[in-house]
Every structure is written in C-alpha cells, then in structure tokens.
PDB file of N, CA, C and O in Angstrom:
ATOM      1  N   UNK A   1     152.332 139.423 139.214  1.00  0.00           N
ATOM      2  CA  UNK A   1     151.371 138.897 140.148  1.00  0.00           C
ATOM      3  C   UNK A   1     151.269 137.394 140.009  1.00  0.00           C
ATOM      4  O   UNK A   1     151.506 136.702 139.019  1.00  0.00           O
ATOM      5  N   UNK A   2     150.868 137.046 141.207  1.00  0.00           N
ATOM      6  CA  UNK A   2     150.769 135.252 141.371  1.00  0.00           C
ATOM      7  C   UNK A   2     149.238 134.924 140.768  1.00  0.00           C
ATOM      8  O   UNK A   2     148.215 135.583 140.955  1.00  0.00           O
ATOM      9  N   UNK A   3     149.378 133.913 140.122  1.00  0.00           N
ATOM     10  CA  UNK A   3     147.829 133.151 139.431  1.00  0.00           C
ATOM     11  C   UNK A   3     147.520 132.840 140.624  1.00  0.00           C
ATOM     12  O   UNK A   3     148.312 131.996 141.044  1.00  0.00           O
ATOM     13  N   UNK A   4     146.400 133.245 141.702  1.00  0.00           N
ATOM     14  CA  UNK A   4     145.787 132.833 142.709  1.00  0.00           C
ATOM     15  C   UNK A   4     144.736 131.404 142.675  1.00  0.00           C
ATOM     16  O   UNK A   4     143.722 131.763 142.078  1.00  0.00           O
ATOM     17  N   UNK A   5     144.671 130.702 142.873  1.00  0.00           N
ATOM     18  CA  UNK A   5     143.766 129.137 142.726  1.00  0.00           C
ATOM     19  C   UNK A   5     142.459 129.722 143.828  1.00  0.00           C
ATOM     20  O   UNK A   5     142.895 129.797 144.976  1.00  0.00           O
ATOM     21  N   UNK A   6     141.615 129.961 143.761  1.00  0.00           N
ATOM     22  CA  UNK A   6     140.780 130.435 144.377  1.00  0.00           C
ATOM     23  C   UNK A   6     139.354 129.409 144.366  1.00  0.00           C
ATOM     24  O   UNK A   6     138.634 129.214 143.387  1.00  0.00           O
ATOM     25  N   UNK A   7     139.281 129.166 144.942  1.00  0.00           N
ATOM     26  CA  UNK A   7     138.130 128.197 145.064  1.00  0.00           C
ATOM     27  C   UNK A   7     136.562 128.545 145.203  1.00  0.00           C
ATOM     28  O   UNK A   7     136.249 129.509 145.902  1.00  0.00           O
ATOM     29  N   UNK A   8     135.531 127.756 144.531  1.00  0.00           N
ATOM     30  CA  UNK A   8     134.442 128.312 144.702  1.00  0.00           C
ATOM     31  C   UNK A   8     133.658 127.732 145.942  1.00  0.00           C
ATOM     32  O   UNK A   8     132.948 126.758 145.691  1.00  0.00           O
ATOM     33  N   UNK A   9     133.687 128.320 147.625  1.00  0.00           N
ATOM     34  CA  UNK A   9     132.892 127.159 147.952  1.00  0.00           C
ATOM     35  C   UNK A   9     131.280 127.475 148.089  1.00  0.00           C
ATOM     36  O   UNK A   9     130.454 126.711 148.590  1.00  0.00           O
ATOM     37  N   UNK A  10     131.023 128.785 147.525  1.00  0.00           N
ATOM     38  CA  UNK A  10     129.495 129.020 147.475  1.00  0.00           C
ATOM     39  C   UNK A  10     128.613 128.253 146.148  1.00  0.00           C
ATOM     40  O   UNK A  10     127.440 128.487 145.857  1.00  0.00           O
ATOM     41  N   UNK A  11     129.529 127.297 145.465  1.00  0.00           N
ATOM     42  CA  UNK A  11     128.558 126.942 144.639  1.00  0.00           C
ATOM     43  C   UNK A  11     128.232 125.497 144.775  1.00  0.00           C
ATOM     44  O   UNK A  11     128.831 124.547 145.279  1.00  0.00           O
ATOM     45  N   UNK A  12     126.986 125.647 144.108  1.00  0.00           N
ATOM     46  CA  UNK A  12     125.638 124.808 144.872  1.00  0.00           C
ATOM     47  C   UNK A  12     126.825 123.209 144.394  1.00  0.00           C
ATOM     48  O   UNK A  12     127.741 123.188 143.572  1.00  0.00           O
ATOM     49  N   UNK A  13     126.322 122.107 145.259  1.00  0.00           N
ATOM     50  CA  UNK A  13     127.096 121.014 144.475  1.00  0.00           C
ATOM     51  C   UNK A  13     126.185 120.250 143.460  1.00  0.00           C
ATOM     52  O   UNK A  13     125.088 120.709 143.142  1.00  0.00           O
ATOM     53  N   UNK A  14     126.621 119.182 143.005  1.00  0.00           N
ATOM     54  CA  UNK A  14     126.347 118.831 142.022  1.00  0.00           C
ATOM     55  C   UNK A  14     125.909 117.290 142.809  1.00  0.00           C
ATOM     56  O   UNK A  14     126.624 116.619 143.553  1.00  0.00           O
ATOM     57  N   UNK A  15     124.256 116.961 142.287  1.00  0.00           N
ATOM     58  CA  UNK A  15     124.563 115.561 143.192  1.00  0.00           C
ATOM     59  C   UNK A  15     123.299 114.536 141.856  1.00  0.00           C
ATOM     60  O   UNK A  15     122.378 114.763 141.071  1.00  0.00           O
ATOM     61  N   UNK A  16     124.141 113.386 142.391  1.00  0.00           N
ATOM     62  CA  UNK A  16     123.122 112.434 141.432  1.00  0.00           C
ATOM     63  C   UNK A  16     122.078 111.771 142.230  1.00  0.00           C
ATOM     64  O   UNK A  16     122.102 111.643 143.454  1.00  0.00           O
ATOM     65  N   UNK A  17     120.904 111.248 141.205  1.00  0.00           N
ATOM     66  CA  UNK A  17     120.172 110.770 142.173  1.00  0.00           C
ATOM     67  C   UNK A  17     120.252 110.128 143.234  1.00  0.00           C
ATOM     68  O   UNK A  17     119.698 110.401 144.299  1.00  0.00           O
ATOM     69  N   UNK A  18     121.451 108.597 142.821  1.00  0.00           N
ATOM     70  CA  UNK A  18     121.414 107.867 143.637  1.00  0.00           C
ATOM     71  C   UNK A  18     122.624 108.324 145.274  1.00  0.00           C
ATOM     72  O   UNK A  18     122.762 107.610 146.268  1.00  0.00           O
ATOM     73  N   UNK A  19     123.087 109.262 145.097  1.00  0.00           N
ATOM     74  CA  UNK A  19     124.227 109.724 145.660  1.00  0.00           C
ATOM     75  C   UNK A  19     123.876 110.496 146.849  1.00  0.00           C
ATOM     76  O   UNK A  19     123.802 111.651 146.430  1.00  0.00           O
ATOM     77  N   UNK A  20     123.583 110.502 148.279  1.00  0.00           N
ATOM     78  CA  UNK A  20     123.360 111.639 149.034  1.00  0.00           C
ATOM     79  C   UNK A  20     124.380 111.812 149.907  1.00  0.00           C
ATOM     80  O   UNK A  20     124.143 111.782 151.114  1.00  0.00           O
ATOM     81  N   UNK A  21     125.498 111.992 149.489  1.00  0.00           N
ATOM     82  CA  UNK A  21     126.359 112.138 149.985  1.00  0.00           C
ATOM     83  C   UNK A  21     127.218 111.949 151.392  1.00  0.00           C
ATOM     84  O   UNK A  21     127.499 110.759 151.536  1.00  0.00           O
ATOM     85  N   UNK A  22     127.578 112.549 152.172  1.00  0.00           N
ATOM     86  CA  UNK A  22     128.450 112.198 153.375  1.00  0.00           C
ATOM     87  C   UNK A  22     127.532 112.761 154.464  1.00  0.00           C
ATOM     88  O   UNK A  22     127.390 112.211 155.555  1.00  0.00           O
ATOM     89  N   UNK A  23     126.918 113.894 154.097  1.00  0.00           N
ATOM     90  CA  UNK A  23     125.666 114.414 154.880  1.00  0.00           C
ATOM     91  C   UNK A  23     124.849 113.879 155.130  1.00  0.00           C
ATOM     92  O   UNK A  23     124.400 113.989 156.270  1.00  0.00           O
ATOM     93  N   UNK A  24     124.339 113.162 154.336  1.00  0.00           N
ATOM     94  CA  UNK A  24     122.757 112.844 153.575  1.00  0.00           C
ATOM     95  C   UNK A  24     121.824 113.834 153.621  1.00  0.00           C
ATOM     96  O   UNK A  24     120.675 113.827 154.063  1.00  0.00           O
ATOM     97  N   UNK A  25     122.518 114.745 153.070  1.00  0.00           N
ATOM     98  CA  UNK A  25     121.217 115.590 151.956  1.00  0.00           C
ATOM     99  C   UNK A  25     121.311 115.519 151.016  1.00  0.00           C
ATOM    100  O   UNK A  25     122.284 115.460 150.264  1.00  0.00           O
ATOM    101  N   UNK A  26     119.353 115.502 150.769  1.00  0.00           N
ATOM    102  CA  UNK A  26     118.915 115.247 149.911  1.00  0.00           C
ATOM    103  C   UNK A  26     119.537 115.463 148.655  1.00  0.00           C
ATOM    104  O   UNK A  26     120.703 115.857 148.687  1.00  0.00           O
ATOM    105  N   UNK A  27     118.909 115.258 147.384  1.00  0.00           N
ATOM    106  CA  UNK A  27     119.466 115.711 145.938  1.00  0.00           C
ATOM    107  C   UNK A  27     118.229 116.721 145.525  1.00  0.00           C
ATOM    108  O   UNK A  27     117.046 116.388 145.447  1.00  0.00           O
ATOM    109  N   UNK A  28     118.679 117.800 145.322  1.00  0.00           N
ATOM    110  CA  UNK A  28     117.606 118.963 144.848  1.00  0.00           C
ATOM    111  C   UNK A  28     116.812 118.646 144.144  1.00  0.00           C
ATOM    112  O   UNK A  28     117.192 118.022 143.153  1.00  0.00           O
ATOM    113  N   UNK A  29     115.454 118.896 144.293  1.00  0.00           N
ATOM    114  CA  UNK A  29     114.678 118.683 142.911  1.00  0.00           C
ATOM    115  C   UNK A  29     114.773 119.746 141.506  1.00  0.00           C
ATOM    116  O   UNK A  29     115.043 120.946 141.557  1.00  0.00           O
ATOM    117  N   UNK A  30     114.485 118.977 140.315  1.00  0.00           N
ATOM    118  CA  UNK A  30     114.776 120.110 139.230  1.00  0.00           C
ATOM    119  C   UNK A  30     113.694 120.369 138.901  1.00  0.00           C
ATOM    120  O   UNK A  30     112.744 119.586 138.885  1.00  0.00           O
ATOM    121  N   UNK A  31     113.689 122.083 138.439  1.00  0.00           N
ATOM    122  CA  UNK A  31     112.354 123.165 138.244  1.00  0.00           C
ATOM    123  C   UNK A  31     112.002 122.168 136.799  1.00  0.00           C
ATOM    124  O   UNK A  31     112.686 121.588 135.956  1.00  0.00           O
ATOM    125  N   UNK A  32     110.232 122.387 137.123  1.00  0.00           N
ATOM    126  CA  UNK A  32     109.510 121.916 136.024  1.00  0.00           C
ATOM    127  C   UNK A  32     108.962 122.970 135.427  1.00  0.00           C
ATOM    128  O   UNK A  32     108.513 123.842 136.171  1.00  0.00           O
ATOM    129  N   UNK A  33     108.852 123.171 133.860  1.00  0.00           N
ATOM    130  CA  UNK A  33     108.299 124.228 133.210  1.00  0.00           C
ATOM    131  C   UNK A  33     107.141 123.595 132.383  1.00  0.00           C
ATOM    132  O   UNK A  33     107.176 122.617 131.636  1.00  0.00           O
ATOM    133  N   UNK A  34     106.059 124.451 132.731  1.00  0.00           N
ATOM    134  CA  UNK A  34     105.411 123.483 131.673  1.00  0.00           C
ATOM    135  C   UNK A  34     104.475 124.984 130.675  1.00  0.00           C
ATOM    136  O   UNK A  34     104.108 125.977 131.304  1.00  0.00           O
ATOM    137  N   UNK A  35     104.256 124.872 129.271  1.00  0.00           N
ATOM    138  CA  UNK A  35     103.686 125.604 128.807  1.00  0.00           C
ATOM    139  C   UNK A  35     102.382 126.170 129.060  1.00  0.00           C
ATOM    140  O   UNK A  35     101.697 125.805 130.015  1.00  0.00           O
ATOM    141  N   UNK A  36     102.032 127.026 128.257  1.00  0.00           N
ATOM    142  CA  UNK A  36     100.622 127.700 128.776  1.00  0.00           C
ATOM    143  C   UNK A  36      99.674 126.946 128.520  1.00  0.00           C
ATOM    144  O   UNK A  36      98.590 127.051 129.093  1.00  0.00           O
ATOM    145  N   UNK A  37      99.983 125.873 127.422  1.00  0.00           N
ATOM    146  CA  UNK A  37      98.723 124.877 127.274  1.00  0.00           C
ATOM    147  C   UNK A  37      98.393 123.584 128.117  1.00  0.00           C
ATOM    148  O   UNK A  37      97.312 123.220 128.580  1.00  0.00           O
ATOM    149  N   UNK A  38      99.809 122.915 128.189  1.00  0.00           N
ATOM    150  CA  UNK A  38      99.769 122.196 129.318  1.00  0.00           C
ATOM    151  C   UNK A  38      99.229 122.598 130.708  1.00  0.00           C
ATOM    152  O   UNK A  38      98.357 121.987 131.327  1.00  0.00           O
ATOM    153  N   UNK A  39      99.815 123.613 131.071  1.00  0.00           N
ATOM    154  CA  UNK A  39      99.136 124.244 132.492  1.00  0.00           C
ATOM    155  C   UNK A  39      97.620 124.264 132.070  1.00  0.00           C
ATOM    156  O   UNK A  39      96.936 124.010 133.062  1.00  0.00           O
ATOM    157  N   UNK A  40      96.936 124.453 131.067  1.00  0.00           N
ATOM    158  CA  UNK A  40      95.074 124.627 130.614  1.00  0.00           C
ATOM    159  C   UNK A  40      95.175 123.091 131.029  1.00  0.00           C
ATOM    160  O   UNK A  40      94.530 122.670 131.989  1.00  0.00           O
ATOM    161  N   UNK A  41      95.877 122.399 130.389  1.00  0.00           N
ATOM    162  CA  UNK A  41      95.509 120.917 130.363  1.00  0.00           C
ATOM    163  C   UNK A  41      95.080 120.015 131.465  1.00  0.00           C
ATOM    164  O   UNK A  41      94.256 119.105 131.562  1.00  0.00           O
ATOM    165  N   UNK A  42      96.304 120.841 132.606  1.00  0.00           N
ATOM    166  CA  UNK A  42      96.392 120.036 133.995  1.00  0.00           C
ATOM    167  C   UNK A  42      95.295 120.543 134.905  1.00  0.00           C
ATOM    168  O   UNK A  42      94.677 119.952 135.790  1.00  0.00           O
ATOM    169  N   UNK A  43      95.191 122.033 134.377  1.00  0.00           N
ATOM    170  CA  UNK A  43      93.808 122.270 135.577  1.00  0.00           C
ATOM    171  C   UNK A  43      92.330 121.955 134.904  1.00  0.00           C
ATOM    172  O   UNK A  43      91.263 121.873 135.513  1.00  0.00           O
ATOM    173  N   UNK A  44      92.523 121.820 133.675  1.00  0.00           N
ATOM    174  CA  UNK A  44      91.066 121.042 133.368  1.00  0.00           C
ATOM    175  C   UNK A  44      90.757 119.493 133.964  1.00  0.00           C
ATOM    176  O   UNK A  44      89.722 118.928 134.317  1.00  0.00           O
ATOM    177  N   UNK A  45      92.325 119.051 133.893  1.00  0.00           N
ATOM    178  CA  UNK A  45      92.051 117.885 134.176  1.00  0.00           C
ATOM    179  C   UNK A  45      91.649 117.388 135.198  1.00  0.00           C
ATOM    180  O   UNK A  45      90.894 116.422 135.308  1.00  0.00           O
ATOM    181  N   UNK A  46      92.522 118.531 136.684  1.00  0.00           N
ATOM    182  CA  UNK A  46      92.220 118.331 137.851  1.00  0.00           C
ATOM    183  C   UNK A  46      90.863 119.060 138.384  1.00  0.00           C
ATOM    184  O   UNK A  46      90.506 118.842 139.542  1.00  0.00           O
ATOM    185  N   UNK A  47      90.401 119.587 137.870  1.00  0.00           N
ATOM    186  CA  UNK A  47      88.932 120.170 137.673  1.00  0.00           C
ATOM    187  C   UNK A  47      87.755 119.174 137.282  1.00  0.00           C
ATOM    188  O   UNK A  47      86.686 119.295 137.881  1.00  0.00           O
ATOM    189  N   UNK A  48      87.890 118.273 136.383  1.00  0.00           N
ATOM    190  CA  UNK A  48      86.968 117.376 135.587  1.00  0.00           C
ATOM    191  C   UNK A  48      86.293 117.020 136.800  1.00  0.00           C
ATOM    192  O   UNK A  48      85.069 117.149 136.831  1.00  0.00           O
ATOM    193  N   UNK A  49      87.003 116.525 137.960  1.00  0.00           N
ATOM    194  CA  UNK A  49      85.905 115.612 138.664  1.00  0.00           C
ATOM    195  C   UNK A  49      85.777 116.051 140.046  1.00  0.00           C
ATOM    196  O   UNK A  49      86.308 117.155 140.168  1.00  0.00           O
ATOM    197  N   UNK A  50      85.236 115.580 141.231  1.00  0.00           N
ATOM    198  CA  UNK A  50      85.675 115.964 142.591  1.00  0.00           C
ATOM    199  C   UNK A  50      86.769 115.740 143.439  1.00  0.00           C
ATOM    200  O   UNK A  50      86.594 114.616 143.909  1.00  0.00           O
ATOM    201  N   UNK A  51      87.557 116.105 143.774  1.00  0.00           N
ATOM    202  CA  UNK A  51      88.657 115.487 144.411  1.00  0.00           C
ATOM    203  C   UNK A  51      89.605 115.427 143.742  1.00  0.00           C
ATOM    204  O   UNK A  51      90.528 115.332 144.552  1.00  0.00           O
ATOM    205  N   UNK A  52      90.134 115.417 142.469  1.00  0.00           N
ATOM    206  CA  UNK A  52      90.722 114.959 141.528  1.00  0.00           C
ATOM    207  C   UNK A  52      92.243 116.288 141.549  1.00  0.00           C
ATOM    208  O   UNK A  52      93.263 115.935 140.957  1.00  0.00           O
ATOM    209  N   UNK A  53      92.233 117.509 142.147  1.00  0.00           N
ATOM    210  CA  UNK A  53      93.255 118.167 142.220  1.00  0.00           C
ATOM    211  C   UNK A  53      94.590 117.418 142.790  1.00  0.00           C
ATOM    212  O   UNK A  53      95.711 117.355 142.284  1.00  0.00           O
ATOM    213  N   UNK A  54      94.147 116.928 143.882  1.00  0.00           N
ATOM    214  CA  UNK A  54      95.424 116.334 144.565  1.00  0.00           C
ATOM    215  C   UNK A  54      96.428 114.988 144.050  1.00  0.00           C
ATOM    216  O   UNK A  54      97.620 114.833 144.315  1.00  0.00           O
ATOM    217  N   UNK A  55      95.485 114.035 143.184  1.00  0.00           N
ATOM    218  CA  UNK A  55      95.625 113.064 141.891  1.00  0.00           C
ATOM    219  C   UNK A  55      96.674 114.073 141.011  1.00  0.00           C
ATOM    220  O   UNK A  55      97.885 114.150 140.803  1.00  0.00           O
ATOM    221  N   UNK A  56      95.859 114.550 140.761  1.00  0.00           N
ATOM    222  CA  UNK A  56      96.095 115.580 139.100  1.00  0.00           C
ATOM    223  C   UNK A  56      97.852 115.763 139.882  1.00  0.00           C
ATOM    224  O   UNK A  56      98.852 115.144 139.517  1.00  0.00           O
ATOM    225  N   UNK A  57      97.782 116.657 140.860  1.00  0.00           N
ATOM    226  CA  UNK A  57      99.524 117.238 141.547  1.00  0.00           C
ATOM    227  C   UNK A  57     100.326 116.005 141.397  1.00  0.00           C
ATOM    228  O   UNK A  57     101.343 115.734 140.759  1.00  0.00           O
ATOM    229  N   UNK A  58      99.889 115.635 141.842  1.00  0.00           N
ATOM    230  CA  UNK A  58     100.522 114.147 142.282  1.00  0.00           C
ATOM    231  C   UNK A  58     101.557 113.453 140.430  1.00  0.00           C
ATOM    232  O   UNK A  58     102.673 113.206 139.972  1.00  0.00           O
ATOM    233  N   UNK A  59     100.606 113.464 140.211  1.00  0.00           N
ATOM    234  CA  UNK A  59     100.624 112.622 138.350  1.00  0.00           C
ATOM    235  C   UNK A  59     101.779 113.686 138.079  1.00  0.00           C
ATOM    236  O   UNK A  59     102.958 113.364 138.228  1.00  0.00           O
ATOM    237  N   UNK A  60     101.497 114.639 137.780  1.00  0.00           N
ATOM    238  CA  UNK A  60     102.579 115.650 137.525  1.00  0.00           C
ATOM    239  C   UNK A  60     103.709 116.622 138.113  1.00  0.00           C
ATOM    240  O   UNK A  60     104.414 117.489 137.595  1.00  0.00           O
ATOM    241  N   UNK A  61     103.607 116.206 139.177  1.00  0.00           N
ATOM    242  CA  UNK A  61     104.875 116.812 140.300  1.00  0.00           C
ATOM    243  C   UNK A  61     105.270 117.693 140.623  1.00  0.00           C
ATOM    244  O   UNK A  61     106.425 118.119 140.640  1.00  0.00           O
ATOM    245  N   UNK A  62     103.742 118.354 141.127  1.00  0.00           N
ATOM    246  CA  UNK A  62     103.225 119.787 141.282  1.00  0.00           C
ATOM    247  C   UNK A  62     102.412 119.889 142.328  1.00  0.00           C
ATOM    248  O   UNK A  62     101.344 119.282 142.255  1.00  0.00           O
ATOM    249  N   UNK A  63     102.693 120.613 143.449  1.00  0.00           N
ATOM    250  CA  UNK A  63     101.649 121.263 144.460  1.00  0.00           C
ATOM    251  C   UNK A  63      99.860 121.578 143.885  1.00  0.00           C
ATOM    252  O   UNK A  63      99.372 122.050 142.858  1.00  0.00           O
ATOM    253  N   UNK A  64      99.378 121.100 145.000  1.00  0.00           N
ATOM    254  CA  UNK A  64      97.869 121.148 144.354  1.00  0.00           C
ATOM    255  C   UNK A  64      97.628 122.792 144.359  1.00  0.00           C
ATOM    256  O   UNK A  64      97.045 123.305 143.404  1.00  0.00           O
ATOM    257  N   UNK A  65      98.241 123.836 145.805  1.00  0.00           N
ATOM    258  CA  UNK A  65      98.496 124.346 145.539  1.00  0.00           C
ATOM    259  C   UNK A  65      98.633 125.839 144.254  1.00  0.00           C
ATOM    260  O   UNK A  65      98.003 126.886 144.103  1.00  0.00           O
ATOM    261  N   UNK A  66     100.099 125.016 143.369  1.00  0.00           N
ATOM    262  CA  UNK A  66     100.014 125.517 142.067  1.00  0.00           C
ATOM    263  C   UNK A  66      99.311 125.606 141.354  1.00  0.00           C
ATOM    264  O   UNK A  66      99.288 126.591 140.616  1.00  0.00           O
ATOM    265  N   UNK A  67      98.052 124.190 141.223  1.00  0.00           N
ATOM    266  CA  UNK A  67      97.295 124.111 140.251  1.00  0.00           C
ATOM    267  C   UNK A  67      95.999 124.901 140.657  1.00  0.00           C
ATOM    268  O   UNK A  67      95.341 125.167 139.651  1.00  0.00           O
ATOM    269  N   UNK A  68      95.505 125.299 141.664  1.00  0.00           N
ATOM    270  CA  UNK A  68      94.969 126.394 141.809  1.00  0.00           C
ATOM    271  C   UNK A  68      95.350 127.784 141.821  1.00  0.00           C
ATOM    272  O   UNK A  68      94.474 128.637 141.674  1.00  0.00           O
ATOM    273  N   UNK A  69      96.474 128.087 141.970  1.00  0.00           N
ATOM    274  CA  UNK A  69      96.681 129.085 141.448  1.00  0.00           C
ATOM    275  C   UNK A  69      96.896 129.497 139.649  1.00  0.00           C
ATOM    276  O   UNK A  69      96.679 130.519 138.998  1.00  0.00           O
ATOM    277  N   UNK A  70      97.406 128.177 139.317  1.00  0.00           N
ATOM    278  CA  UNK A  70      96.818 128.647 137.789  1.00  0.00           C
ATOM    279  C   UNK A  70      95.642 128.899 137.420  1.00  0.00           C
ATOM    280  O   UNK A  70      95.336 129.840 136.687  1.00  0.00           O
ATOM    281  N   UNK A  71      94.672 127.865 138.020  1.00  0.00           N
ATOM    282  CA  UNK A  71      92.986 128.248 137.770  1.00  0.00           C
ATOM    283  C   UNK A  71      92.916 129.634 138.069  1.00  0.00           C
ATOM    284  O   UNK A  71      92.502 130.339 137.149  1.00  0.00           O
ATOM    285  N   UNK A  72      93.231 130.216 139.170  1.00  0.00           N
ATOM    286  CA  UNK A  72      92.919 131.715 139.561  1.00  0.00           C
ATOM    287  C   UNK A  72      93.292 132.745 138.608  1.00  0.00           C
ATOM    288  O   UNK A  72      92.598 133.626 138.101  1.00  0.00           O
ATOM    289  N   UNK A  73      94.740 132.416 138.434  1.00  0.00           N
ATOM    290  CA  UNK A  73      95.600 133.356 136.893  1.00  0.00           C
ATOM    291  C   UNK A  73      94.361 133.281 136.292  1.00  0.00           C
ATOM    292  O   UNK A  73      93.450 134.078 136.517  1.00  0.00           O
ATOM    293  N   UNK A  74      94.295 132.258 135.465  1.00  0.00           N
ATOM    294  CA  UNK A  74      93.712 131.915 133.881  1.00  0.00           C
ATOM    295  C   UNK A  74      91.746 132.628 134.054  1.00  0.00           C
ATOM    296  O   UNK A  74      90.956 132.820 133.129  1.00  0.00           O
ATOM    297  N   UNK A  75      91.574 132.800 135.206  1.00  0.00           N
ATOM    298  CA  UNK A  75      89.880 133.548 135.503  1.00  0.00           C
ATOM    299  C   UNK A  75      90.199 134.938 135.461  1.00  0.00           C
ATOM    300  O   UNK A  75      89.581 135.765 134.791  1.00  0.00           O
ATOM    301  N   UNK A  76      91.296 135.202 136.281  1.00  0.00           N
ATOM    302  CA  UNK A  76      91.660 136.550 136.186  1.00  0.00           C
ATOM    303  C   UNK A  76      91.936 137.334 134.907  1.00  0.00           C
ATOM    304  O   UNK A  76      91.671 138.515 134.681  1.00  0.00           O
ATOM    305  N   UNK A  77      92.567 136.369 134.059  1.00  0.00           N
ATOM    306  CA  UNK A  77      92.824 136.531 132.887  1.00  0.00           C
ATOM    307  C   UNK A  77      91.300 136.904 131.929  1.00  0.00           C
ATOM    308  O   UNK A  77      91.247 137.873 131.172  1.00  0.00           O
ATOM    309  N   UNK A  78      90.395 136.154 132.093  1.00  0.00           N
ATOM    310  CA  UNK A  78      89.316 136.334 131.243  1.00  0.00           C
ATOM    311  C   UNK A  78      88.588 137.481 131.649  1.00  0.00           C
ATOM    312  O   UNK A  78      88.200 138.156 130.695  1.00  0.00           O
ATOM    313  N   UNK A  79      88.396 137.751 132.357  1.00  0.00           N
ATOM    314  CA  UNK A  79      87.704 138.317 133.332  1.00  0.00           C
ATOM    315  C   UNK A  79      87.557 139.834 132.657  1.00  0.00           C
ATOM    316  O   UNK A  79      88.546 140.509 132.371  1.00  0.00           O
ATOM    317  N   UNK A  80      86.649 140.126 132.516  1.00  0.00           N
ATOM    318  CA  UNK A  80      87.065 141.746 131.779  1.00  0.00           C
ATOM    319  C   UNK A  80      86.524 142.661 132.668  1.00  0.00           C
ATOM    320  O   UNK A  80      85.564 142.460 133.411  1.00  0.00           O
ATOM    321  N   UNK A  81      87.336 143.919 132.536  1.00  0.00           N
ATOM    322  CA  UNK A  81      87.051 144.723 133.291  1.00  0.00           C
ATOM    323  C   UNK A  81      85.661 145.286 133.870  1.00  0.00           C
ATOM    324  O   UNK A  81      85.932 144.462 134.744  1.00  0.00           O
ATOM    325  N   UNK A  82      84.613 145.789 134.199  1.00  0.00           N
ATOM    326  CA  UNK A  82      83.227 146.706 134.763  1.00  0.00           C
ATOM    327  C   UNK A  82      83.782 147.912 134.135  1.00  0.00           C
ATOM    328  O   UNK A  82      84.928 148.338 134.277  1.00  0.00           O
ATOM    329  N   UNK A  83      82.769 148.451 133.372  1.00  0.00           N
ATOM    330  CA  UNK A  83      83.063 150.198 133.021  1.00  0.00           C
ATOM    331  C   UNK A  83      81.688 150.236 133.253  1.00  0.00           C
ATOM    332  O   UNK A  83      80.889 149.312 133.101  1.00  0.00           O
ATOM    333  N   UNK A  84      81.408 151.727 133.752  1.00  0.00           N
ATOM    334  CA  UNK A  84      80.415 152.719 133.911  1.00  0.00           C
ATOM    335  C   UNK A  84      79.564 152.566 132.402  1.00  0.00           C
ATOM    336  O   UNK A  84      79.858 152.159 131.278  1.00  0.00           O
ATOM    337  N   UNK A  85      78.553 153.037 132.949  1.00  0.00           N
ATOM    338  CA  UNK A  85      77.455 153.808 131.128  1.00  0.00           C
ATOM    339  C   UNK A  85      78.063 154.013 130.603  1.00  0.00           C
ATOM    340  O   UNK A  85      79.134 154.226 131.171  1.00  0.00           O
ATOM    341  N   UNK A  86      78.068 154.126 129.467  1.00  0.00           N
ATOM    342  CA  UNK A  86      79.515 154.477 128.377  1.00  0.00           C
ATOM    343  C   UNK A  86      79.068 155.996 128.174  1.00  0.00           C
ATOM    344  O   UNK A  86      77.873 156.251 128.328  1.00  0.00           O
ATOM    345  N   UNK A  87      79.938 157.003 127.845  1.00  0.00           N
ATOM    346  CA  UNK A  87      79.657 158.664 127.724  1.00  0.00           C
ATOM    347  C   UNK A  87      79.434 158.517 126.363  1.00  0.00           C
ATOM    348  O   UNK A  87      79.949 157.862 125.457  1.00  0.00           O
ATOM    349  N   UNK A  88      78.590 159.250 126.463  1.00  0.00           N
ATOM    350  CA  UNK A  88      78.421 159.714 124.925  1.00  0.00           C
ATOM    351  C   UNK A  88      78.965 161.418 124.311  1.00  0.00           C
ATOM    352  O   UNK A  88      79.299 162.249 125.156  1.00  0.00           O
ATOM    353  N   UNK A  89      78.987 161.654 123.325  1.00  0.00           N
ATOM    354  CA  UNK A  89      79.931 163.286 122.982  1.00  0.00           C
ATOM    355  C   UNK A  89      78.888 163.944 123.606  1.00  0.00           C
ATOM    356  O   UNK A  89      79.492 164.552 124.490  1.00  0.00           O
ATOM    357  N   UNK A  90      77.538 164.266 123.747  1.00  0.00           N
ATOM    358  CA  UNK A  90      76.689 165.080 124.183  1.00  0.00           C
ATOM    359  C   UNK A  90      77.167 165.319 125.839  1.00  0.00           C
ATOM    360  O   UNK A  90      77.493 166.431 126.254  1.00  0.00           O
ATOM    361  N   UNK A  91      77.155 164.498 126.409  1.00  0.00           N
ATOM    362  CA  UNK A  91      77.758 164.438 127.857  1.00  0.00           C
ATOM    363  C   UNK A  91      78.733 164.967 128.375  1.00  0.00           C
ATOM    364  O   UNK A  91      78.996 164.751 129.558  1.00  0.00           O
TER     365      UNK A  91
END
C-alpha cells in the first residue's frame, strides 16, 4: 500500500495575536479558568458596591453575565434543603 499524505483541513488554525490573516478573522480568544476561590473573590468583589459587576467583568475578562451566575451556583450551594417535622420511632 501507498503512504497516503492526507491532510487535515478540519483543524482549527493556529493564529497569533498580531496576525489576522488573509480573511481577517479574528484570533480566537483563549478559555480562562479560574479557581473556586478566585471565582468567591470576583463575585465578592463585584458585589461590594452598586454597579460594580460590569467593572468587576470587565477587569477580568468575563461576562457580567458569568459572574452572576456564579453568585447563583455558590447560594444554591449553601442553601440547605426544607424537611418536614422530623418523625420520630413512635410515628
């Protein structure tokens, strides 16, 4: 059998900042991860005052968005369940 040269053209390209190529599209942005404490950090921060969510996104390069939905996670998170009267063995 023949070594076939097969080309990839489904993969994504590779672009530098300053470079937008022959198209001019854009250069992808790269995923930001940020830990579970940092994420506490950013929505306290954007919480502290009035208005201050869209600042807060901004500073860190994140949908204000996101940062409410972490607030929502992190309530949901505390949040403990409602149970009934508790049974007792007689019951």
């Amino acid at each position: 059998m023949e070594d076939l040269d097969i080309e990839n053209n489904f993969a994504p390209e590779e672009f530098d900042d300053d470079d937008q190529g022959d198209s001019g599209v854009q250069p992808r942005r790269k995923r930001k991860y940020f830990t579970l404490w940092q994420k506490k950090d950013i929505v306290q921060e954007a919480h502290a005052a009035p208005q201050r969510v869209k600042l807060t996104a901004w500073k860190y390069g994140v949908q204000p968005k996101q940062i409410h939905r972490w607030r929502n996670d992190a309530k949901a998170l505390t949040v403990l369940p409602h149970y009934p009267n508790p049974c007792t063995v007689d019951e």
